[in-house]
C-alpha positions, 0 to 999 in steps of 0.5 A: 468518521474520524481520521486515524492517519494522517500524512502531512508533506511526508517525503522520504529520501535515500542516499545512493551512489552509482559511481566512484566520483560519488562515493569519494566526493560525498555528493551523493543523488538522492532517490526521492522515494516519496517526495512531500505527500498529503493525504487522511485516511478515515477510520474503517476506510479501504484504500487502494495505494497503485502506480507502476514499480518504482512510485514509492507505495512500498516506501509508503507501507513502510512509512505507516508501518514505522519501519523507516523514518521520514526524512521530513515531515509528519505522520500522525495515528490517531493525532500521534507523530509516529516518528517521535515515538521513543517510549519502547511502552508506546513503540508497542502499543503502536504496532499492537494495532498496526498490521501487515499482510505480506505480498509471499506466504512462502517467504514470510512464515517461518519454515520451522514453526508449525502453524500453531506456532506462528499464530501464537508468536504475535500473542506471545509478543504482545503479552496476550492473556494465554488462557485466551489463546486457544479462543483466539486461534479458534477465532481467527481460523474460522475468520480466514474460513479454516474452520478444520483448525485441527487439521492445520494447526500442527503442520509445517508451511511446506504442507500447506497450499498457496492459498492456505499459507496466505490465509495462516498470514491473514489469520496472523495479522488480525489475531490481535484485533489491529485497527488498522491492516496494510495488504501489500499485493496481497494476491499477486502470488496466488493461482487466480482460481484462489484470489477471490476466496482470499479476498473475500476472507479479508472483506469479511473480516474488515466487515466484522472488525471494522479495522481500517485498511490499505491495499498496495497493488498494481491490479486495477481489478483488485483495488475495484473489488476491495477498495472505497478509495484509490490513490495514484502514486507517480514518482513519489507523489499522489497524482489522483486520489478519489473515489474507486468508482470515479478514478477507474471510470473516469479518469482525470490525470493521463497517467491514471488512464493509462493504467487503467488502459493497460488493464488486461482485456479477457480476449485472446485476440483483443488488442490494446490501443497505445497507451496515452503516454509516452516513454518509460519512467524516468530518474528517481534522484532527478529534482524536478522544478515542474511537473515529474509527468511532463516528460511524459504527458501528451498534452505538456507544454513549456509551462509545465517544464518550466516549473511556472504552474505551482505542484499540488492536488486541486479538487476537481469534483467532490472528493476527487483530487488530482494533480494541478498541473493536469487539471489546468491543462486538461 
């Protein structure tokens, strides 16, 4: 397989200010959003990007989607720095192959425009041939399992269920035919009766169009159902990243077990153990010279504070990487 994504020491900063001293001073924090992130993703592979609220999987998706620009470092689609893109031809053809799937049906279609109407407008965009639109539509409605089109395609979203609406965005997203599809929490709004038809829609169509995929999501189940791969982020940094099956059932960075603890146990009366860390997450503008975990890992030492082990992801197994720090003190 070849590689159609690569980030090399990608960081991305934002400016903030939290009071007046820092605004009349100039000398504003930093929130380290991603902070010097390596990573290859395969063509037609399925990744899962998780960590809690704040690690920065968002800020990534933005990054791939060429939304923000990195504050250093590269990113390259098929060999090409995206950052570097200046050509609107090229801007284009770029985001002609790159899609997103986004987290809110309701929020993400516009309310004004019939089904038919949104499914149109990427085609429109892209200088499409029209005497293929109608083939298209066809096409993608029977893909996302909307095989009635006739009985959606001149409704309003507001006429629409959840799970219709987010199979109209799926349906929206690979009209085009992308090589490559970021899901961000692609279920989480849905009644959990419909989470499994829309995923089984997106696996069946990632089968047939063989595009490459990254799904951002805080459920550990999900990503177990969807994904070949999954990468942990913590505080701006990939902490683990390996196989599913490997980082779900065997664990090797603390943080990873104890997501995978705070998994949600289907018995009303069953209780978690505590989890294996400790406190909540800490500042984002805060620059660490040491491990960012070490606040909170239960088996830190003065040398992981101290910034005495050098950061990075060592391969523990086949495949299977994980921080350097928790992989010498484990």
């Amino acid at each position: 397989m070849s590689t159609v994504l690569e980030f090399n020491n990608v960081s991305k900063y934002y400016d903030v200010s939290r009071n007046i001293s820092e605004i009349f001073s100039g000398k504003k924090p930093k929130v380290r959003a991603v902070d010097d992130v390596s990573f290859k993703i395969q063509q037609g592979e399925s990744v899962g990007i998780v960590g809690e609220s704040g690690c920065g999987k968002t800020t990534l998706a933005k990054l791939i989607l060429n939304l923000v620009n990195p504050t250093s470092g590269e990113i390259l689609f098929e060999g090409k720095d995206i950052s570097k893109i200046k050509n609107n031809d090229e801007l284009m053809k770029y985001k002609r192959n790159l899609q997103f799937v986004f987290q809110n049906p309701y929020d993400s279609l516009n309310p004004r425009f019939t089904i038919k109407d949104i499914l149109l407008e990427p085609l429109k965009a892209l200088n499409f041939d029209p005497n293929k639109f109608e083939t298209m539509i066809t096409d993608v409605m029977n893909l996302v399992k909307l095989k009635n089109k006739d009985e959606y395609l001149y409704k309003y979203p507001h006429e629409l269920s959840g799970g219709q609406l987010q199979r109209i965005v799926l349906a929206r997203a690979l009209i085009i035919n992308p090589k490559f599809v970021v899901a961000d929490e692609p279920v989480s709004m849905l009644d959990v009766s419909v989470r499994a038809g829309i995923l089984n829609a997106f696996n069946q169509a990632k089968s047939s169009m063989n595009f490459t995929a990254i799904y951002i999501s805080h459920d550990l189940a999900l990503v177990k159902y969807v994904c070949e791969r999954t990468i942990v982020m913590y505080l701006g940094s990939i902490v683990e990243d390996g196989p599913t099956h490997d980082v779900i059932n065997n664990p090797l960075h603390p943080y990873t077990k104890a997501l995978v603890k705070a998994v949600p146990v289907p018995h009303v009366n069953q209780s978690h153990d505590p989890l294996p860390i400790l406190g909540n997450i800490p500042d984002a503008t805060r620059e660490y010279k040491g491990c960012k975990f070490a606040d909170r890992c239960p088996k830190h030492n003065n040398e992981c504070q101290g910034g005495d082990i050098k950061m990075g992801l060592v391969e523990a197994k086949p495949g299977h990487w994980v921080d350097r720090c928790s992989y010498i003190t484990s």
